[in-house]
Backbone as ProteinMPNN parsed JSONL, in Angstrom:
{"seq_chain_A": "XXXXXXXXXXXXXXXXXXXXXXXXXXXXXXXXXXXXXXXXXXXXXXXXXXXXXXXXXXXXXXXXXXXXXXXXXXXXXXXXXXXXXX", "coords_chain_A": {"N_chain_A": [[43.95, 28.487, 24.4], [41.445, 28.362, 23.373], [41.487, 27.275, 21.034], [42.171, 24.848, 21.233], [39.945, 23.748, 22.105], [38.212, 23.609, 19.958], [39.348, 22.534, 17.928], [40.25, 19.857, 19.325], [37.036, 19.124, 19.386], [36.624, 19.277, 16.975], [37.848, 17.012, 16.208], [36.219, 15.288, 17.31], [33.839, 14.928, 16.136], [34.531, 13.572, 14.028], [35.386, 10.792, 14.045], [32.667, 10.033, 14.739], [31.325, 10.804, 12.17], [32.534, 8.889, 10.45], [31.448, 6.497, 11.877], [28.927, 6.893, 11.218], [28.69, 7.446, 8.262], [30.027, 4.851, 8.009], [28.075, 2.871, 8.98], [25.855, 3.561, 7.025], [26.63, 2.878, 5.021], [27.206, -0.031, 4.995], [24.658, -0.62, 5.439], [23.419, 0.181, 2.666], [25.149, -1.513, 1.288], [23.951, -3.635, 1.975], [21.546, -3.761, 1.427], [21.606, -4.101, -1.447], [22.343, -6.027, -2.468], [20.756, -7.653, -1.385], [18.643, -6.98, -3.888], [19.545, -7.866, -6.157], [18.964, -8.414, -8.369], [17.317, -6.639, -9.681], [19.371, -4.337, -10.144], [21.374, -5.019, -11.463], [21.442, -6.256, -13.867], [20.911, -3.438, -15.526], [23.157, -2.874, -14.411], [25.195, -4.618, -16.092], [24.3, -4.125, -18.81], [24.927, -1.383, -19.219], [27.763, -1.996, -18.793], [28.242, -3.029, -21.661], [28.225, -1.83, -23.711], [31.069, -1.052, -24.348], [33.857, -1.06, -25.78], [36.284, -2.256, -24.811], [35.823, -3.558, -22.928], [35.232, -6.08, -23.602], [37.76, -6.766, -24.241], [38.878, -7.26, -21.828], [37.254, -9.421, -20.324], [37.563, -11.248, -21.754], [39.929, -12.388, -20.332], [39.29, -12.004, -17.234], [36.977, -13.549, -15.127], [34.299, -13.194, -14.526], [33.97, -10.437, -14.66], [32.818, -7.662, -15.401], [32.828, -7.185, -12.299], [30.47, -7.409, -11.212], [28.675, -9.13, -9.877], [29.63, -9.018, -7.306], [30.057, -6.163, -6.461], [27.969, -5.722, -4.223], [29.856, -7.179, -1.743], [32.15, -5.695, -2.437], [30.961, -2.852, -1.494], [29.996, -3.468, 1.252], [31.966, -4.049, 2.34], [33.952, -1.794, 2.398], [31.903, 0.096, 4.05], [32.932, -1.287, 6.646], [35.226, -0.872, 6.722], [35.293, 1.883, 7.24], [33.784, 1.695, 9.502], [36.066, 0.629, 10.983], [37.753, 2.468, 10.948], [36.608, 4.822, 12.513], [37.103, 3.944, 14.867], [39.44, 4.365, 15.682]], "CA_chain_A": [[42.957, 27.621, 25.011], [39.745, 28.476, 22.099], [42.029, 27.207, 19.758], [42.297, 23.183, 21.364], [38.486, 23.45, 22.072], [37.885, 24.031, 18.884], [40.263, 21.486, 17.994], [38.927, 18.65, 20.11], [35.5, 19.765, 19.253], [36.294, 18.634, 15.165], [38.401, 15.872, 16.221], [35.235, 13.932, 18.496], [33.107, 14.712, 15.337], [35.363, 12.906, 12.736], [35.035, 9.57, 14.059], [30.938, 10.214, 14.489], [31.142, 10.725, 10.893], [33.092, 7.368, 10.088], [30.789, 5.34, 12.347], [27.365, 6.648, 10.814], [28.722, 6.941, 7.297], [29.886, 3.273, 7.59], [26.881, 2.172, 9.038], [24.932, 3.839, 6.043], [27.443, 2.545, 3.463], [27.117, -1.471, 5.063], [23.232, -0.919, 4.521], [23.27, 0.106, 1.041], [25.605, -3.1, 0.457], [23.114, -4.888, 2.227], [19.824, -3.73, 0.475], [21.901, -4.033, -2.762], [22.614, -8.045, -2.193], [18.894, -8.509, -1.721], [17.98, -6.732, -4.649], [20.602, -7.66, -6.98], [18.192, -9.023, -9.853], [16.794, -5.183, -9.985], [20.099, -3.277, -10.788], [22.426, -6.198, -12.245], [20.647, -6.084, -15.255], [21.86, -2.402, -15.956], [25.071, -2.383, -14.7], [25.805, -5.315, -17.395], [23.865, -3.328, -19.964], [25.923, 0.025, -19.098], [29.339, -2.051, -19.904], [27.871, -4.293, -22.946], [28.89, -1.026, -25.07], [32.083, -0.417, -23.873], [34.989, -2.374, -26.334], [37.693, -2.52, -24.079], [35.124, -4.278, -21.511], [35.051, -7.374, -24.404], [38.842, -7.76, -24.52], [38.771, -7.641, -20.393], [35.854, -9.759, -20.209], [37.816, -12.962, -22.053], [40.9, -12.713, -19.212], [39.12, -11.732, -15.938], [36.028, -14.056, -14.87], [32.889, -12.183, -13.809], [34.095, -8.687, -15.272], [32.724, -6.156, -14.218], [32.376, -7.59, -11.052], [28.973, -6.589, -10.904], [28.288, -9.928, -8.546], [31.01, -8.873, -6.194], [29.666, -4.737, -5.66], [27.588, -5.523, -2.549], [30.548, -6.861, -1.215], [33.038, -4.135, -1.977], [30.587, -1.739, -0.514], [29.642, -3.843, 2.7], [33.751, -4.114, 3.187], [34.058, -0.177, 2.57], [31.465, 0.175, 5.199], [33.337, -2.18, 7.522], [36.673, -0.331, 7.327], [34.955, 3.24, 7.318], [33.505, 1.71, 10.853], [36.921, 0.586, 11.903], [38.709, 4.015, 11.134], [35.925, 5.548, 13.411], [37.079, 3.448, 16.688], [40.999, 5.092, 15.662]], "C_chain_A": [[41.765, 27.424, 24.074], [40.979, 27.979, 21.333], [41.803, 24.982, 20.213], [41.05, 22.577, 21.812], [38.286, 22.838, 20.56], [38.301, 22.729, 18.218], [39.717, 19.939, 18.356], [37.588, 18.731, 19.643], [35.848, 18.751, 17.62], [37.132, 17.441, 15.396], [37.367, 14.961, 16.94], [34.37, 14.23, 17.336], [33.551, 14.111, 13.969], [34.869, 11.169, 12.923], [33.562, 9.343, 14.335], [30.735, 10.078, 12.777], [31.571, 9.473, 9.747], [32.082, 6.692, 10.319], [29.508, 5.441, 11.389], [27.553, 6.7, 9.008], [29.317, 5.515, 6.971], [29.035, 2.442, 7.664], [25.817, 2.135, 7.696], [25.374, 2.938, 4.412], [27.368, 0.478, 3.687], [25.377, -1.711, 4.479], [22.92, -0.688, 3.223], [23.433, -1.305, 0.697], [24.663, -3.893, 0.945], [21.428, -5.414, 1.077], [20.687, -3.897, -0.75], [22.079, -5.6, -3.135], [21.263, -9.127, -2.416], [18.251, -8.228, -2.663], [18.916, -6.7, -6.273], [20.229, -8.056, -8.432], [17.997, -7.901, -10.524], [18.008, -4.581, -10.993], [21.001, -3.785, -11.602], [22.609, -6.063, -13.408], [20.878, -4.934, -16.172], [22.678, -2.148, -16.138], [25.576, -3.103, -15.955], [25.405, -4.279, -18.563], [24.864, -1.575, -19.996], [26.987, -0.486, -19.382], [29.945, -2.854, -21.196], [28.955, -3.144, -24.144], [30.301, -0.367, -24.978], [33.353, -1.576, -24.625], [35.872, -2.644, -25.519], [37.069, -3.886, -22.885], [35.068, -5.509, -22.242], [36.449, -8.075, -24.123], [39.212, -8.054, -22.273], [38.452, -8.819, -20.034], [36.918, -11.613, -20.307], [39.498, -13.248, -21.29], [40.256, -12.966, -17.924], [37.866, -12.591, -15.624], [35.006, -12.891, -13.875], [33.132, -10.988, -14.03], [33.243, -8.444, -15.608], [32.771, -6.389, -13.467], [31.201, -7.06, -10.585], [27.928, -7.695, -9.49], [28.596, -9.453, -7.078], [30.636, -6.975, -5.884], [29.307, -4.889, -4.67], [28.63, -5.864, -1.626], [31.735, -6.476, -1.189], [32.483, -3.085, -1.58], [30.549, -2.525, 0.756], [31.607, -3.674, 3.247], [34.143, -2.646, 3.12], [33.21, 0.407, 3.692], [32.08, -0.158, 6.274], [34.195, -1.307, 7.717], [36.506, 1.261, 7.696], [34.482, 3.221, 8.983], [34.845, 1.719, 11.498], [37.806, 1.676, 12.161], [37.557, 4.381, 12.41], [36.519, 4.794, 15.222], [39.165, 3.849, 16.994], [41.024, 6.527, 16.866]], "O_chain_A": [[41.171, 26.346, 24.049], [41.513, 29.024, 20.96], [41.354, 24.127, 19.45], [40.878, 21.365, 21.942], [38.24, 21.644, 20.265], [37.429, 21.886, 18.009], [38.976, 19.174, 17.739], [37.211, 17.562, 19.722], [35.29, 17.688, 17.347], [37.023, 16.693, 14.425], [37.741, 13.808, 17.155], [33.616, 13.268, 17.483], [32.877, 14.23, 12.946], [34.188, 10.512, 12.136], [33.238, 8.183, 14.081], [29.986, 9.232, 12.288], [31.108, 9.228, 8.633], [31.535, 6.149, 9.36], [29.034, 4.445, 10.842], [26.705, 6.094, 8.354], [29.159, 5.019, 5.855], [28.903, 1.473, 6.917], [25.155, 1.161, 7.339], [24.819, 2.596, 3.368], [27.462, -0.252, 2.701], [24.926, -2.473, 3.623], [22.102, -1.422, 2.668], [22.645, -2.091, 0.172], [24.479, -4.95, 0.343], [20.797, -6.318, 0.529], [19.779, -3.633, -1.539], [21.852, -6.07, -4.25], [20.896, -10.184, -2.93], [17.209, -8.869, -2.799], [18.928, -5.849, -7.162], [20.971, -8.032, -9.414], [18.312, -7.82, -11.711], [17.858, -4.366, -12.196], [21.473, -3.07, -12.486], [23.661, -5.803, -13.993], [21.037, -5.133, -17.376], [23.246, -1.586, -17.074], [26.243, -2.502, -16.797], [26.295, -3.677, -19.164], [25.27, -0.964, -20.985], [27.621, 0.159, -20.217], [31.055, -3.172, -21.622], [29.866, -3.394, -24.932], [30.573, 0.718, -25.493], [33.671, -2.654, -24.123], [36.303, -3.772, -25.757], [37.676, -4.773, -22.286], [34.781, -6.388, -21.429], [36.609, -9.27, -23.874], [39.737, -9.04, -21.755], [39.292, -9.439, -19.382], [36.998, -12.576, -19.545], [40.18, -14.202, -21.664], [40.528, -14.035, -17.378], [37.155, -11.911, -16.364], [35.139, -12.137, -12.911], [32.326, -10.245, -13.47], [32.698, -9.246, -16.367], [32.843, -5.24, -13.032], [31.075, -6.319, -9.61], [27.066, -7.38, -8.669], [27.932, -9.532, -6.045], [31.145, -6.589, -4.832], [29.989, -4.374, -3.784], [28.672, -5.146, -0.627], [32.481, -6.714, -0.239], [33.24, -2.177, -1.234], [31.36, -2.016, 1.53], [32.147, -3.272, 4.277], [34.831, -2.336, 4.092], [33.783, 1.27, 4.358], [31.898, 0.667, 7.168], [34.175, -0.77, 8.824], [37.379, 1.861, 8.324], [34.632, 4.2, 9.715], [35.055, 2.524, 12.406], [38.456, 1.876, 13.187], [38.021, 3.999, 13.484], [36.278, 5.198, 16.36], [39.876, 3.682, 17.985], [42.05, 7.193, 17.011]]}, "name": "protein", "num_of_chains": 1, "seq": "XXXXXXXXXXXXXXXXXXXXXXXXXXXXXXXXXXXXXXXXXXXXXXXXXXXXXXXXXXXXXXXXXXXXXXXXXXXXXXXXXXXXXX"}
């Protein structure tokens, strides 16, 4: 019987931990969207020195995807909410 408490008990705090780390992980992407002039500017400069990122660069359009981070975090938020309603 202490064993399916116990049990239950870490299984109703799993999906608590989905919902509020997805919530936390959609606001990053959000504040990161509005402030994308700020950090942009680095990330390019962090993969200017990187050779492999040159021969990438003249196949893939927008490599790094440094436009496109806020929303692969806001969509990692999203699905981190929808595991929580599993």
């Amino acid at each position: 019987m202490k064993n399916k408490t116990i049990q239950s008990a870490a299984s109703g705090a799993r999906p608590l931990l989905y919902l509020v780390s997805g919530i936390v992980v959609v606001l990053t992407g959000l504040i990161g969207s509005s402030f994308g002039s700020v950090w942009s500017g680095q990330v390019y400069e962090l993969f200017a020195g990187i050779q492999i990122m040159e021969y990438i660069e003249m196949y893939v359009p927008y490599f790094p995807f440094v436009p496109f981070l806020p929303i692969f975090t806001i969509t990692l938020g999203a699905f981190l909410i929808l595991k929580s309603k599993e």
